[in-house]
Every structure is written in C-alpha cells, then in structure tokens.
C-alpha positions in Angstrom: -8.4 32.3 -0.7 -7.2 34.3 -3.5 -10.7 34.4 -5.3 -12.6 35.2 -2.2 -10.5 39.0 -2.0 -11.6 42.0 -3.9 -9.8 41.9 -7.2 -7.7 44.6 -5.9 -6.3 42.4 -2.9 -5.7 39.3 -5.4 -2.1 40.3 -5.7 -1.3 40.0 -2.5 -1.8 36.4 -2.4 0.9 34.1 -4.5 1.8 30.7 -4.3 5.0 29.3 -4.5 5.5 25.9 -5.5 8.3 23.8 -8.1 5.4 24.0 -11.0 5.9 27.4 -11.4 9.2 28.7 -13.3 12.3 29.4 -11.3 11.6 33.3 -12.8 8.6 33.7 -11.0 9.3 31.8 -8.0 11.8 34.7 -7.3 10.1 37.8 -8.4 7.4 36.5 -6.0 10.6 36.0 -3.1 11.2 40.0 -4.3 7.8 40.9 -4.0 7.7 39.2 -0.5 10.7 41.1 0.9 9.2 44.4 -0.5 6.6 44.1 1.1 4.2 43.8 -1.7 3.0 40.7 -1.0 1.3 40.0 1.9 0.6 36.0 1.8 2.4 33.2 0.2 1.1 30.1 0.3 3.6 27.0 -0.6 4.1 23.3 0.0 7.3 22.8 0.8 9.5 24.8 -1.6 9.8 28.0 0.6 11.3 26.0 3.6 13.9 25.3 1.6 16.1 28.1 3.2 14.3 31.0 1.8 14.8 34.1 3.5 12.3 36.5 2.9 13.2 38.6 6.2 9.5 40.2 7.2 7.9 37.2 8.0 5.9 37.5 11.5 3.3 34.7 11.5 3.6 31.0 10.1 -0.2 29.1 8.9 0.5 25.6 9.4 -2.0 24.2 7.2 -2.3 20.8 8.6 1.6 19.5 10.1 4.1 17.5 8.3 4.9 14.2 10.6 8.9 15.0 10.1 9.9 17.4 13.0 12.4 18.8 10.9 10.2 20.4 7.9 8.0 21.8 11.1 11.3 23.5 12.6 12.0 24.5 8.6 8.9 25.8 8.3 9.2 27.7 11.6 12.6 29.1 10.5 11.1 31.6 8.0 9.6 33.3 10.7 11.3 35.6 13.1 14.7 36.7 10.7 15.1 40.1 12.0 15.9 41.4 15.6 13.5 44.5 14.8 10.1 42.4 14.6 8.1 43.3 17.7 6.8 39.8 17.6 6.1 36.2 15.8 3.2 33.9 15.8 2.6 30.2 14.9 -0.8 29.1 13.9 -1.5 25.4 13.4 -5.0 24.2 11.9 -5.3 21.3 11.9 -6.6 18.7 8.9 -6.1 15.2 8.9 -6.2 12.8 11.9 -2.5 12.6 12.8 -2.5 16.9 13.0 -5.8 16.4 15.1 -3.9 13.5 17.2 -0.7 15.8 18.2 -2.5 18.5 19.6 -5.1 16.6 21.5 -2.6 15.0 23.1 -1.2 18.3 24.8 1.6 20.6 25.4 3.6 18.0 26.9 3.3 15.7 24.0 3.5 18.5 21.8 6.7 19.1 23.1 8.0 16.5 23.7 7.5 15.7 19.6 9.2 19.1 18.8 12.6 17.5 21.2 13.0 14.8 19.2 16.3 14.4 17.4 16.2 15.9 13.5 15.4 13.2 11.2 18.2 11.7 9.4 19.1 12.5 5.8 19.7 9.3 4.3 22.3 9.5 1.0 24.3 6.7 -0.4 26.0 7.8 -3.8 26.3 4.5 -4.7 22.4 3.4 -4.5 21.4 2.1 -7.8 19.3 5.1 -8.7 22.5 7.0 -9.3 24.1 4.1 -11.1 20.6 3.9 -13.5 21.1 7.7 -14.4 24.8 7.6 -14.9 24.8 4.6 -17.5 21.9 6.4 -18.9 23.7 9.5 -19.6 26.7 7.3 -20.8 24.8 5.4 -23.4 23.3 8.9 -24.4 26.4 10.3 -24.7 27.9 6.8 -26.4 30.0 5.8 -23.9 30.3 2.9 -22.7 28.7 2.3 -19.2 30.7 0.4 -17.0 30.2 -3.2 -15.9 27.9 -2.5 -12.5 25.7 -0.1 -15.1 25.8 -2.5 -17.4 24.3 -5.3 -15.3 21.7 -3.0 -14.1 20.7 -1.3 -17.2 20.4 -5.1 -18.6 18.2 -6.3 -16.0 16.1 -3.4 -16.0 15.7 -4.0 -19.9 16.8 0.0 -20.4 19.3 -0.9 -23.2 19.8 -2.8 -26.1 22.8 -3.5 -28.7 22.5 -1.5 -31.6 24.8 -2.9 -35.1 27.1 -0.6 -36.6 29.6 -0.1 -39.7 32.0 -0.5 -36.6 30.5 -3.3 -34.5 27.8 -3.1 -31.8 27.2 -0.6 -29.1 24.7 0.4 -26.7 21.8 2.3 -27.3 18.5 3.2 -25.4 15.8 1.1 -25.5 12.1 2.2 -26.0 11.6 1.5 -22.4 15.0 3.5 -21.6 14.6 5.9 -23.8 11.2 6.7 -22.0 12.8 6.2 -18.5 15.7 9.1 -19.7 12.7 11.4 -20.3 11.2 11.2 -17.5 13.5 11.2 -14.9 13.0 14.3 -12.6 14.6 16.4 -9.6 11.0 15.9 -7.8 9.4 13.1 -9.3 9.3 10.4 -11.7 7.3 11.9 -15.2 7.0 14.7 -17.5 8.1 17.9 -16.3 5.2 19.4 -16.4 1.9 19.5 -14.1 -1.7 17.8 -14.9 -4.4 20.6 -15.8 -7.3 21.3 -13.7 -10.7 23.1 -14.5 -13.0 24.0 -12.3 -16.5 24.1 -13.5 -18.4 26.6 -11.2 -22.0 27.2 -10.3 -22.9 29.5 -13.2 -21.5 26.7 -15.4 -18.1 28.9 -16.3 -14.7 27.6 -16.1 -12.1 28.8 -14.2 -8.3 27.4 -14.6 -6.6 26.3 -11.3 -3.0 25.8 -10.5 -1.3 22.7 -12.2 -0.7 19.5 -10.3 1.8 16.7 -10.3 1.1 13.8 -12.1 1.8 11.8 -8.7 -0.9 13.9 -7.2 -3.1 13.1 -10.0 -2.6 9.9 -9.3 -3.1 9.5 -5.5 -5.1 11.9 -4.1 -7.3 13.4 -7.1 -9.3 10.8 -8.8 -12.7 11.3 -9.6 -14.6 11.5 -6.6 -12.3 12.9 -4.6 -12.7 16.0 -2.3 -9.9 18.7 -3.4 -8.7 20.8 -0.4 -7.0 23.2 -2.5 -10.5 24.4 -4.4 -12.9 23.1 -1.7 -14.3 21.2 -4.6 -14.7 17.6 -6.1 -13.5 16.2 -8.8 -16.1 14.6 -11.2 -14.4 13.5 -14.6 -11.3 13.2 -16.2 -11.2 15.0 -19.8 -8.6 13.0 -21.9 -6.5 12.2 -19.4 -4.5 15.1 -18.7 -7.0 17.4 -17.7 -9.3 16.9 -14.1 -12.7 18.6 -13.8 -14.2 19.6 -10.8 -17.6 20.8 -9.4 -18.4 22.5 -6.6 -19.6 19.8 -4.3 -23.6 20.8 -4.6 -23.6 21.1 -8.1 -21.9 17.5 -7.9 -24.6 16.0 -5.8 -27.0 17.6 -8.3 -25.4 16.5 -11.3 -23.3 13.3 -11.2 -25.0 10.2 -9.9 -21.7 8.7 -8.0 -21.2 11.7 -6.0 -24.9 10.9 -5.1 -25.1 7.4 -4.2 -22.1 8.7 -1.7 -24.1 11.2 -0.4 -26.5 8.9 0.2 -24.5 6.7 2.4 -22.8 9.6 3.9 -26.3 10.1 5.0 -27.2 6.9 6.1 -24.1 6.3 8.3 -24.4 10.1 9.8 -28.1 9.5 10.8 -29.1 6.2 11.3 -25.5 4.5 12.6 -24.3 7.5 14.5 -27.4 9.7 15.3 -26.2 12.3 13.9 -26.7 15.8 11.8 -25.6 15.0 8.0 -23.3 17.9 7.1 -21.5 17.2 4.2 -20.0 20.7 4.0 -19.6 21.2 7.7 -17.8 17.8 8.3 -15.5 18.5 5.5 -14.6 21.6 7.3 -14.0 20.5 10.6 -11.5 17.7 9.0 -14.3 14.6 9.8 -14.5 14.0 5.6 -11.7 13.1 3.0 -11.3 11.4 0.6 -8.7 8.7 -0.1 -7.5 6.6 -3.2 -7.1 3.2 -2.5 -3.6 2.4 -4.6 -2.4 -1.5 -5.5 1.3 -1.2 -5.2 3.2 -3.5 -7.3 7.1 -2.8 -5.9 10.0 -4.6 -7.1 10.5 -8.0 -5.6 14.0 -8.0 -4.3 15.8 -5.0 -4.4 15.9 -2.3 -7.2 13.2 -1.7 -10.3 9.9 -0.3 -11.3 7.4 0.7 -9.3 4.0 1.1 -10.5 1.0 2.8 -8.5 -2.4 2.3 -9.6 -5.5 3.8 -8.3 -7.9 1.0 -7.5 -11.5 2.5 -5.2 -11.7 5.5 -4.1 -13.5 6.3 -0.9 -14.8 8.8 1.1 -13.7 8.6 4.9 -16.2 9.7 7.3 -15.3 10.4 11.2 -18.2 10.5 14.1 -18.6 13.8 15.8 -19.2 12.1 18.9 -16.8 9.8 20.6 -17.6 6.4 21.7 -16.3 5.3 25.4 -13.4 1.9 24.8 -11.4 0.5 27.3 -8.0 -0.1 25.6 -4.9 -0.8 27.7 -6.5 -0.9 31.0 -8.1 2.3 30.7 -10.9 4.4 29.1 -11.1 6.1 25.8 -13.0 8.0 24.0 -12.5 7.1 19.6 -14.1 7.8 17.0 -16.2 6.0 14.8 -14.8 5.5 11.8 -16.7 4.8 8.2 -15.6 4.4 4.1 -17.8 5.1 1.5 -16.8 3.6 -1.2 -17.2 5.6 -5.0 -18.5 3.8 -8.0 -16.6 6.3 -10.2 -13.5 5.1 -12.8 -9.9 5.5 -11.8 -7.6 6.9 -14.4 -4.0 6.0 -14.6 -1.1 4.6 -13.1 2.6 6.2 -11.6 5.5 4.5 -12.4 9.0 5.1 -10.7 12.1 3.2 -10.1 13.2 2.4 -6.5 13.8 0.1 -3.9 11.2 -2.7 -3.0 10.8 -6.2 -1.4 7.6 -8.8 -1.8 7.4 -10.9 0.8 4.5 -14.1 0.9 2.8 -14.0 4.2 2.3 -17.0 6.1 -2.0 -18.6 4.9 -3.5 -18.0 8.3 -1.1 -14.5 8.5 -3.7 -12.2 10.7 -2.9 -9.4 8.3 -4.8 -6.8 10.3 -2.3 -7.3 13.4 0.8 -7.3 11.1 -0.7 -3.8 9.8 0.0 -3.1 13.3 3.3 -4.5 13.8 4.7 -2.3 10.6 3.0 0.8 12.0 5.2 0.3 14.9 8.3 -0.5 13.4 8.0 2.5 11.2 8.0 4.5 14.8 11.2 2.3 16.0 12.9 3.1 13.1 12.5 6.8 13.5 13.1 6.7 17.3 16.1 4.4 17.0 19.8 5.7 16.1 18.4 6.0 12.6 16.3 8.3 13.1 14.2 7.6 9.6 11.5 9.8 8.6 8.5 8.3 9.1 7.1 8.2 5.1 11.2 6.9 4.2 9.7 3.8 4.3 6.1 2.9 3.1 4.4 -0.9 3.4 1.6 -2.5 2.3 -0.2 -5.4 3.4 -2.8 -7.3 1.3 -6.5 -7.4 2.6 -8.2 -10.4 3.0 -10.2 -10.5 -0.2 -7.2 -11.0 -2.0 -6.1 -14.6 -3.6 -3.1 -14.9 -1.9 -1.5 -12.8 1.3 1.5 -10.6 0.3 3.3 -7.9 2.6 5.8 -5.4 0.4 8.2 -2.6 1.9 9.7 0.1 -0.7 10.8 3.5 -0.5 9.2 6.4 -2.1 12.8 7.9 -2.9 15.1 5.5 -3.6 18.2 5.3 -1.2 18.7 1.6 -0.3 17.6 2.2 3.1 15.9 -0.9 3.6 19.1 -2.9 2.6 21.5 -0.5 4.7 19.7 -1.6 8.1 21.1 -3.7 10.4 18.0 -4.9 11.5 19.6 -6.9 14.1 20.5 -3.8 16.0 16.0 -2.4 15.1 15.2 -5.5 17.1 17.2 -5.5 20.3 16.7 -1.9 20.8 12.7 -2.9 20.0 13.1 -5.2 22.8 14.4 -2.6 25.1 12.0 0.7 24.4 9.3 1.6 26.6 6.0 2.9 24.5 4.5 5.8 26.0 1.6 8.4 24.6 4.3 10.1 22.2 4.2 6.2 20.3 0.4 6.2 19.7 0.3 9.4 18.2 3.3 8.9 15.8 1.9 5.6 14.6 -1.2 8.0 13.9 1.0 9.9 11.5 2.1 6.4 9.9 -1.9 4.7 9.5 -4.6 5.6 11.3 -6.2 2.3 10.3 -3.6 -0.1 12.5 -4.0 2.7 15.0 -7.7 2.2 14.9 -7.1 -2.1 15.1 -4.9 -1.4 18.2 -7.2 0.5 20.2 -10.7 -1.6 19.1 -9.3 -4.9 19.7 -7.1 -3.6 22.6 -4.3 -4.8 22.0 -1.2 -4.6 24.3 1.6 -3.2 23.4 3.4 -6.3 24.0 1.1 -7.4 21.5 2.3 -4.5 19.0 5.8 -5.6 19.0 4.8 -9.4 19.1 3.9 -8.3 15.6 7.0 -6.0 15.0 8.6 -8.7 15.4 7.1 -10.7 13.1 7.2 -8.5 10.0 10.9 -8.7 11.3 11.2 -11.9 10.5 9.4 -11.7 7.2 12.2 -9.1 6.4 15.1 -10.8 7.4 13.8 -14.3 6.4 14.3 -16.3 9.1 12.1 -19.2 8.0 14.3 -19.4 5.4 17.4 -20.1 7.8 15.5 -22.7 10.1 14.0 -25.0 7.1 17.6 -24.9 5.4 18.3 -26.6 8.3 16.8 -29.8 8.4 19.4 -30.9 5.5 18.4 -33.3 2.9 15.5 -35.6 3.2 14.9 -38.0 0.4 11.2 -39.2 -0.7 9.0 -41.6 -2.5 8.2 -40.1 -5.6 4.5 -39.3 -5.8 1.9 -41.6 -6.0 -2.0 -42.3 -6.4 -1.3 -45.6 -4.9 -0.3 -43.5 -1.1 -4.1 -42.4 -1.1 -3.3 -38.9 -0.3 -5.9 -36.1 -1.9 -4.4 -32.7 -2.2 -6.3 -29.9 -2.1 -6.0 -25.8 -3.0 -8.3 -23.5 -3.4 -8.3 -19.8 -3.6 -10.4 -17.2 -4.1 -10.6 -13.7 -5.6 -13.0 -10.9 -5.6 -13.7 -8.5 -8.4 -16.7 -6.4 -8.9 -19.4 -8.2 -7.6 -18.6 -11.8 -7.9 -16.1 -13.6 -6.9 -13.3 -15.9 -8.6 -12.8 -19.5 -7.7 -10.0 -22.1 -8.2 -9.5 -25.7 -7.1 -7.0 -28.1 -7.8 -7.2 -31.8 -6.8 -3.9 -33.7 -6.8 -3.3 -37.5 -5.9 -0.2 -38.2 -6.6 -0.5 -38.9 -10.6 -3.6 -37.1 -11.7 -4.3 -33.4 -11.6 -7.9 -32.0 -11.9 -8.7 -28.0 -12.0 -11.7 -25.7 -12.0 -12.2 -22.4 -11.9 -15.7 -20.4 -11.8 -17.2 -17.5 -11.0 -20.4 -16.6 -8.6 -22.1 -13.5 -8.4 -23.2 -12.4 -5.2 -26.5 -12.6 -6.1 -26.0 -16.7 -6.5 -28.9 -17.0 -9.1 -27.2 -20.6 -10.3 -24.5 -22.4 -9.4 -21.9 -23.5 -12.0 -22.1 -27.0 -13.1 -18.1 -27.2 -11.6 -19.3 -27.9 -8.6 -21.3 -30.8 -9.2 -18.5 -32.5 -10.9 -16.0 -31.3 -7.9 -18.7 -33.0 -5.6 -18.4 -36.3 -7.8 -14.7 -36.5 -7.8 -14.2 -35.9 -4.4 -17.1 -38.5 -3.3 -14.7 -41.0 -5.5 -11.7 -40.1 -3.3 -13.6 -40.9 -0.5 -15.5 -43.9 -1.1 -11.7 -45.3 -2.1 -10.2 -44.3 1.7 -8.1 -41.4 0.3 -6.9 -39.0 3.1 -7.5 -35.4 2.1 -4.8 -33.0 2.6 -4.4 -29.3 2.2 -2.0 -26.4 3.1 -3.4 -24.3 5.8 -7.0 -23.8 3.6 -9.5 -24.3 6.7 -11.5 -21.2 5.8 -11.8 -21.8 2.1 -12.7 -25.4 2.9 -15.5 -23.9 5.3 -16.0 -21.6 2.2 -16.6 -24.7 -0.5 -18.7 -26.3 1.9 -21.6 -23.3 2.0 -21.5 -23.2 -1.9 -22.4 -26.5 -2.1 -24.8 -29.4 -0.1 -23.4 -32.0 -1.3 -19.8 -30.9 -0.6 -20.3 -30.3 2.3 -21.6 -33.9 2.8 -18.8 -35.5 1.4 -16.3 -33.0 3.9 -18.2 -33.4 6.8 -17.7 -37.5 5.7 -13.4 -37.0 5.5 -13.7 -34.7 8.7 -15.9 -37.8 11.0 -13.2 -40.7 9.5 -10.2 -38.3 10.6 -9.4 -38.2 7.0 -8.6 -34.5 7.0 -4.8 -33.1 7.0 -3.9 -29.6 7.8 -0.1 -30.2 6.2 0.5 -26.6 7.2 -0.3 -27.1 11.0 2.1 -30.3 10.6 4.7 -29.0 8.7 5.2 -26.4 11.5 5.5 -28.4 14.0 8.2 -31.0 12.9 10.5 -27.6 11.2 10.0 -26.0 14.3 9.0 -22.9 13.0 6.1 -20.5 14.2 4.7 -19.6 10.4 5.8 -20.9 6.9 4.6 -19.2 3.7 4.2 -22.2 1.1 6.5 -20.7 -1.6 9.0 -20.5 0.5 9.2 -23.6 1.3 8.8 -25.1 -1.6 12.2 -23.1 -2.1 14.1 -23.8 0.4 13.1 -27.7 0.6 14.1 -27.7 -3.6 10.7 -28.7 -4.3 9.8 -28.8 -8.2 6.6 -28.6 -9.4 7.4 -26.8 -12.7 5.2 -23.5 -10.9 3.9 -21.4 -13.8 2.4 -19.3 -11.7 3.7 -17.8 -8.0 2.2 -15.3 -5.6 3.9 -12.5 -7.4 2.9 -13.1 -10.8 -0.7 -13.6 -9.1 -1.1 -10.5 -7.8 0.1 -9.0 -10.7 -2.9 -10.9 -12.5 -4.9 -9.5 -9.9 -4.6 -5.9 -10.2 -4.8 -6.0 -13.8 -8.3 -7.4 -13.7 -9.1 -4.9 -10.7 -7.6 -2.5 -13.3 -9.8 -3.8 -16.8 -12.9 -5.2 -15.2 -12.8 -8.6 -16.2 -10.7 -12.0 -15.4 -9.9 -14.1 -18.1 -6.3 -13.7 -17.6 -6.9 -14.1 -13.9 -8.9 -17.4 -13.9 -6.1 -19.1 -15.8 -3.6 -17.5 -13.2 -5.7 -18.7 -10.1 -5.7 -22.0 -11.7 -2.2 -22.7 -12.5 -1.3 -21.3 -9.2 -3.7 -24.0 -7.1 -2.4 -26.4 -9.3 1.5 -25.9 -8.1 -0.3 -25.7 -4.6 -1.8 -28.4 -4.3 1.4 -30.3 -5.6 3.6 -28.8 -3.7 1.5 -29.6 -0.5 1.3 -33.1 -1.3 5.3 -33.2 -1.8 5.6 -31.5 2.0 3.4 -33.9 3.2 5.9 -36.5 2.0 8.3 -35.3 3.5 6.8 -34.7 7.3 6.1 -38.3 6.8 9.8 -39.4 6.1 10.4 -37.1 9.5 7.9 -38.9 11.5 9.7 -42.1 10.6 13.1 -41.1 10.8 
C-alpha cells in the first residue's frame, strides 16, 4: 500500500506491530492522534486497548474467528462523541471470512452475540514453573522440588561440582531454552529478514517477520499477502527472498511446474479461465505449509514444527450442485498443488501435548471431522475456548502407523483442566444449526469439505466427537483393565499360528516396506523399498513368498492385527503371494485377531499398543508408534530412510509378537 502512494503520501501509512521498538510503536500512536497519520496497519497489537481517539473507519483485512478480537478491533473506532460517524469494512480472505458473510446477517449476527471467549490462566501450569526454576538456577538458587522434577525431566539442568559441593546449573539445552523464551513466542527476539527482489532486478527490504511465521506460512513457494509476492529461496537461513509472481514463473522452475498444474486443474478439470493473479485476488489461491507436528506425549514438553510440502490451494469459481443433509448445495471444488521446492527449518516451543495411537482401521478422515466439531463444542459450551486454544492433528493415510495428537499453541493446561465428562453430555444435548458449519470453517475447512462431500449427518459428526472423546479420555483403557488376569501358554511354533505385520511408508517417490513373520519361536523381517515406477522387484519378496508357502504347506493358520489392506497390498506386489494368500483365505486359515479381540473385550476399537499395555504384554518393543513417527519425519525431513527402515522393522517385529500373544489370549477366553 505504502509503495504504491507518491513519496509524499508514504508517511501517512505506518504499521504497527511487536517487531518494531516500543519507541516507535508510540510516536506512531502520537502521530495517529495528531492527525498526521492517516492509516495504520497492525496485526493485533493496536487492539490491545490503544486509544488513538480519531478513528472513524475500521479495514478488517480478513476476520479473526475469536469474537472478541473482532469487538477489540471494533473498539478503536468510534472514541469520541464529536465523530459525525463510523464505518466497518470487512474484506474478506480466506475461506472461513468468505463462509461468515455468505451465510448472512442473521448468521452474522448471531456470531457477533456469542458470549466473549474465555481467558484461560492457571498460575500454576508448568510453563510458569519451567521459567521460575530457570530464573532460580540463573540466579543460583535452588529451585524447589516441583521445578526440580520438571527441569530434570525436561533435561534443562544439570549438577555442576564445586569447592563447596554440587549445585544446579543450566544445561546446553537450558541454557538455550532461557534465551529464547519470549512474551510472544518461543525464539530469538528478533524477526527473520525479507528481500524482495523486484522486476528491474533491485532489492527492496520489507518489514521483519517472526520466526514462527517463517516457519508456517512463508516457505519457499509460498504466496506472501503482505507483498503480493512469492517467496523463491532462502539465503542462509535467516533471510527469505521473494519475486514478484511473473518474474517467479519466468525464473524459478518450481513456481512453474505449479503454474502448470494450476493451469491444468483451472482449464481442463473445471473449465475454467487460468488467472493466477486474479484468483489470488479474489481469495480462490493460497498457499499453505504442510507442518509434521511432533507434540509431547503426555502432558508438558517440547514441541517441534517442521515444515514438510508446501502447496498451493486452488478454489473453483464456479460452484458445483451437492445434496448434503437432505438438501441442495452449491461447494466449491477444491484442489492442492503440491511444490517441489525445499523446506527450511523447524519451531520449537514448550507446551502442552498428548499422542494418542488410533485404532488400524481408524477412518481418519471422519475423526478429522469429529475434532472439527468438538473444537466448536468446546467454544460453545460453558468454556467458552477460543477456537485455535486447542489445535489437533491427525495422521493421513500414507503414514506407517495412525496417530491423532492434541496440544495447545500457548501453554495453559487446558486440555488437562476439562472435565470432559461435562463436553460430552452437553455434546449429547446441542442442537447444530448453520452458525456450527461455519465455525467448523474457521477450525479446517478440509473436515468441513469431508462433511459436506460425503454427506454426512450430523449425527454422524458427533458419532465421531465422540470418538476422539474416547481417545482422550481412554476409555479402552478402562474396559480391557477389566477382564482381570488371564494366564497363557507361553508361545509356540508347535500351536501353528503365523503372525503377520506389515506396514508401509511413503517418502519421495517410493515407498518403504516392512514384514515381520512370527510363529511362536522364530522371527523373520524384511524391509524394502519400491519406486513407483516398479522397474524390479526386490529379491525379499521371493524369499517372503517361500517362507510363507512353508507355513502353509505345514497347516499353519495365519494371523494378523487388523492388516486387511496391507495384505490386499502384498498381494498386488507379488503373483506368487498372492497365490499362496488366496491358498490360507480358501482353507479359512486367515485370522483378523483385531476383529476377534474386539469382540470378546467388548470394545468398539483397540489401538494395538495399547493393549499390549494394559494386557502386560512383553515383547521387549524397541520400537513404538511414537518413536516411529518420529523416524518418519526425520526421513520426510533428510530425504532418505536408513534410520526409518530399521524403525519399520523393529516395530512389525513387536507387532507381529504382540498379535500372536493377543491371540492367545482370545483363545484362553473362548475356552473359559
């Protein structure tokens, strides 16, 4: 905006934002009330109870979903009885602002009544206990016992010897967590440079960002709304460069190959006029980073973001007609383009988190739905949450093993403060209406987009509320605890039972496998990789093909733990294989233990781990789903998986003996 005024207007145009000094922050608030300024543009930090007096008219660029920083907003309009008038204007840029005021007055309205959001502070959250036995050690005191404990298992201090004993001092990792502990965010205190590189091939500097920004929303190949440019390359990893968009088509071969499917998808999937510009515009392009959380596992500790693909998100201009609900629709298609450009980085934070492993035929897409609704209870309930308090993710199906996490993005123990008793009855009791839909829009469009396309109910939506309910409060937990002790035979190859796991992973453009055979004494694993391409198959599988053609010709009954669409997997890699399974499926030789186990606990899903857990099953497991996914996302991260094929296989190796231990045991139930 700035740029695009005569360079005698510039000064009337100042942003205002906790990057620039506390100095100038005010003598722009001075400027402001004397007039001298005209426009101020700011994030958030001018809601903050600034009273600049003047103000007539209020530019929502795009709207927060918390009612409460709109009404904040609002509030710095309108501060003096003499003003002949006031004005709101709201443009809206992302799909939840679009959403809102499509919906109507009514619904706008009605948004605007709800209650304030909640300002959830516990003093006693173990954020506040981190920084106070930091500053104690730092000050060489001595941190009392609950800082102690925390600061131990965190790894944030060691003991240091003295001519007087031992005391505590920072360790490298503390000492780095003291320095970067912030009022805003986790990391240094100050922003991430960006250049933009314009058409005449000059450089212009632009305002600093924060490192979290850096991090999620400007990776190469992302579109920058701030510069209506696109970032192309990062120089030593502090500074981002960025082109205007048609010298980036012209110039750097990933922006291009986008383009080029931008173009594809706009003309010959939708019928319609590529505009690259235009579209960007009118709010039907953005980009997005694609981030693999890894959150704490159970309760309080680091949390580390790191970009993974970035893609460019393409909405039709047309509707489409859909009958969801009972009635007609009219959605919009929507496409990803996925980058082939270089993610840079990772954002590390301490806070609340929980890792949960999702039941093996978990229909992860639905439960994306489920949590996109309970993000909505919780706000409409008495705890009135801000929608963001609480963020999820849910692994997608390419994955090796299915994972659902919770964490906040500020840490308050909110999770752990819920009675989530009291968030399911009142569930049970609340009537969704059109105000629902269009919050879950503010919480992810995606689930919003499975909801409507597979029309689902929204009995179905909190079928699957419900369910990530459970996942939270672990109630699978509390109903296999309850079958008390069953004693079994210890395992062996004499019982002529043939466990099976297999998992899969994809990276790049092959894909990962691991299979673990277990009968009761002997343990055979293979891993191996295929490219898409298939040019030659690894020699693994012929030998996998031999071995299990032994189990069968000696009447072994092949078991496995809810693996019917890897089995259908195997089968298309190999002919043979899939003679031999077709062989165990005709002689009813085949044994979903999963499907089995269910139904003699009585319980509707059962992630494996869990109860291998609860039942006090030992299987010495090297490897679990959280140390897998960790595994995973460093390959994702480094581009290659020899970490990750060990990982896969000592994970289908604890599998494949821990099904084979359940199956045991549904067998001592049967006879009982």
């Amino acid at each position: 905006m700035k740029t695009k005024l005569p360079i005698v207007k510039q000064d009337l145009v100042k942003t205002h934002h906790h990057l620039i000094s506390k100095e100038e922050r005010k003598e722009i608030e001075k400027l402001a009330k004397e007039g001298l300024i005209r426009i101020v543009v700011s994030p958030r930090t001018l809601t903050q109870g600034i009273d600049i007096g003047t103000v007539i008219r209020i530019v929502h660029y795009g709207l927060p979903a918390d009612v409460r920083e709109f009404r904040q907003r609002e509030g710095r309009k309108g501060r003096r009885i003499y003003l002949p008038f006031t004005e709101t204007i709201i443009i809206p840029v992302s799909t939840w602002d679009r959403k809102l005021i499509e919906a109507g007055i009514n619904t706008f309205r009605k948004w605007l009544d709800l209650p304030l959001e909640n300002v959830f502070f516990n003093p006693k959250n173990n954020y506040v206990l981190m920084f106070k036995g930091l500053f104690k050690v730092k000050l060489n005191i001595t941190p009392s016992d609950r800082e102690l404990k925390l600061l131990r298992k965190l790894r944030l201090i060691e003991k240091e010897k003295t001519l007087f004993g031992e005391r505590y001092v920072l360790s490298s990792e503390g000492l780095k967590v003291w320095n970067n502990l912030g009022f805003y965010e986790y990391g240094p205190p100050y922003g991430i440079k960006r250049v933009l590189i314009e058409k005449s091939g000059q450089q212009r500097l632009l305002e600093e960002v924060s490192r979290r920004d850096f991090i999620e929303k400007l990776q190469p190949g992302c579109i920058d709304p701030t510069s209506d440019s696109v970032v192309t390359s990062i120089k030593g990893r502090r500074i981002i460069l960025e082109k205007d968009l048609s010298v980036a088509l012209e110039e750097d071969k990933a922006i291009r190959d986008a383009y080029e499917e931008y173009y594809y998808i706009k003309s010959a999937k939708w019928m319609e006029k590529p505009d690259l510009k235009s579209d960007y515009i009118s709010g039907k392009l953005s980009s997005q980073v694609e981030l693999n959380v890894i959150t704490p596992s159970k309760g309080f500790g680091r949390l580390i973001e790191i970009p993974e693909t970035i893609y460019w998100v393409i909405e039709s201009r047309n509707p489409k007609v859909v009958r969801s609900r009972g009635e007609y629709r009219l959605v919009y298609d929507v496409e990803k383009v996925r980058l082939e450009t270089k993610p840079y980085g990772k954002y590390v934070d301490y806070t609340y988190g929980y890792l949960y492993e999702l039941d093996p035929k978990e229909d992860t897409e639905s439960l994306k739905v489920g949590l996109a609704f309970l993000m909505v209870i919780l706000r409409l309930s008495k705890y009135r949450l801000p929608l963001r308090s609480i963020l999820y993710y849910v692994s997608p199906i390419e994955y090796p093993v299915k994972v659902m996490a919770l964490w906040e993005p500020e840490p308050a123990g909110i999770i752990k403060s819920i009675d989530w008793k009291y968030v399911e009855e009142f569930m049970e009791t609340y009537e969704p209406d059109n105000l629902t839909e269009v919050l879950m829009w503010a919480v992810d469009y995606t689930a919003v987009q499975t909801m409507i396309l597979r029309d689902m109910s929204w009995e179905e939506a909190k079928y699957y509320a419900e369910k990530a309910l459970e996942y939270i409060e672990e109630k699978v937990k509390i109903k296999i605890k309850g079958i008390g002790e069953v004693k079994v035979p210890k395992p062996s190859r004499k019982y002529k039972t043939l466990s099976v796991d297999i998992t899969k992973a994809e990276l790049g453009d092959k894909n990962i496998y691991a299979i673990a055979l277990y009968d009761g004494e002997n343990i055979d694993a293979y891993s191996f990789s295929l490219s898409r391409e298939l040019l030659r198959k690894p020699s693994e599988l012929t030998i996998l093909a031999d071995k299990l053609s032994e189990y069968l010709k000696d009447n072994f009954t092949l078991i496995h733990y809810g693996r019917d669409r890897e089995l259908l997997d195997l089968r298309s890699l190999s002919t043979l294989i899939k003679l031999v399974l077709e062989k165990f499926a005709e002689e009813n030789n085949i044994v979903d233990v999963y499907e089995e186990f269910k139904k003699k606990i009585g319980v509707e899903y059962a992630p494996l781990e869990r109860a291998e857990e609860e039942l006090g099953i030992n299987v010495n497991r090297i490897v679990g789903f959280k140390k897998l996914r960790e595994e995973y996302s460093k390959s994702l991260r480094r581009g290659y998986s020899a970490g990750l094929e060990n990982a896969l296989k000592e994970y289908v190796i604890a599998n494949a003996k821990t099904t084979y231990f359940l199956y045991l045991i549904i067998t001592h139930i049967s006879k009982a």
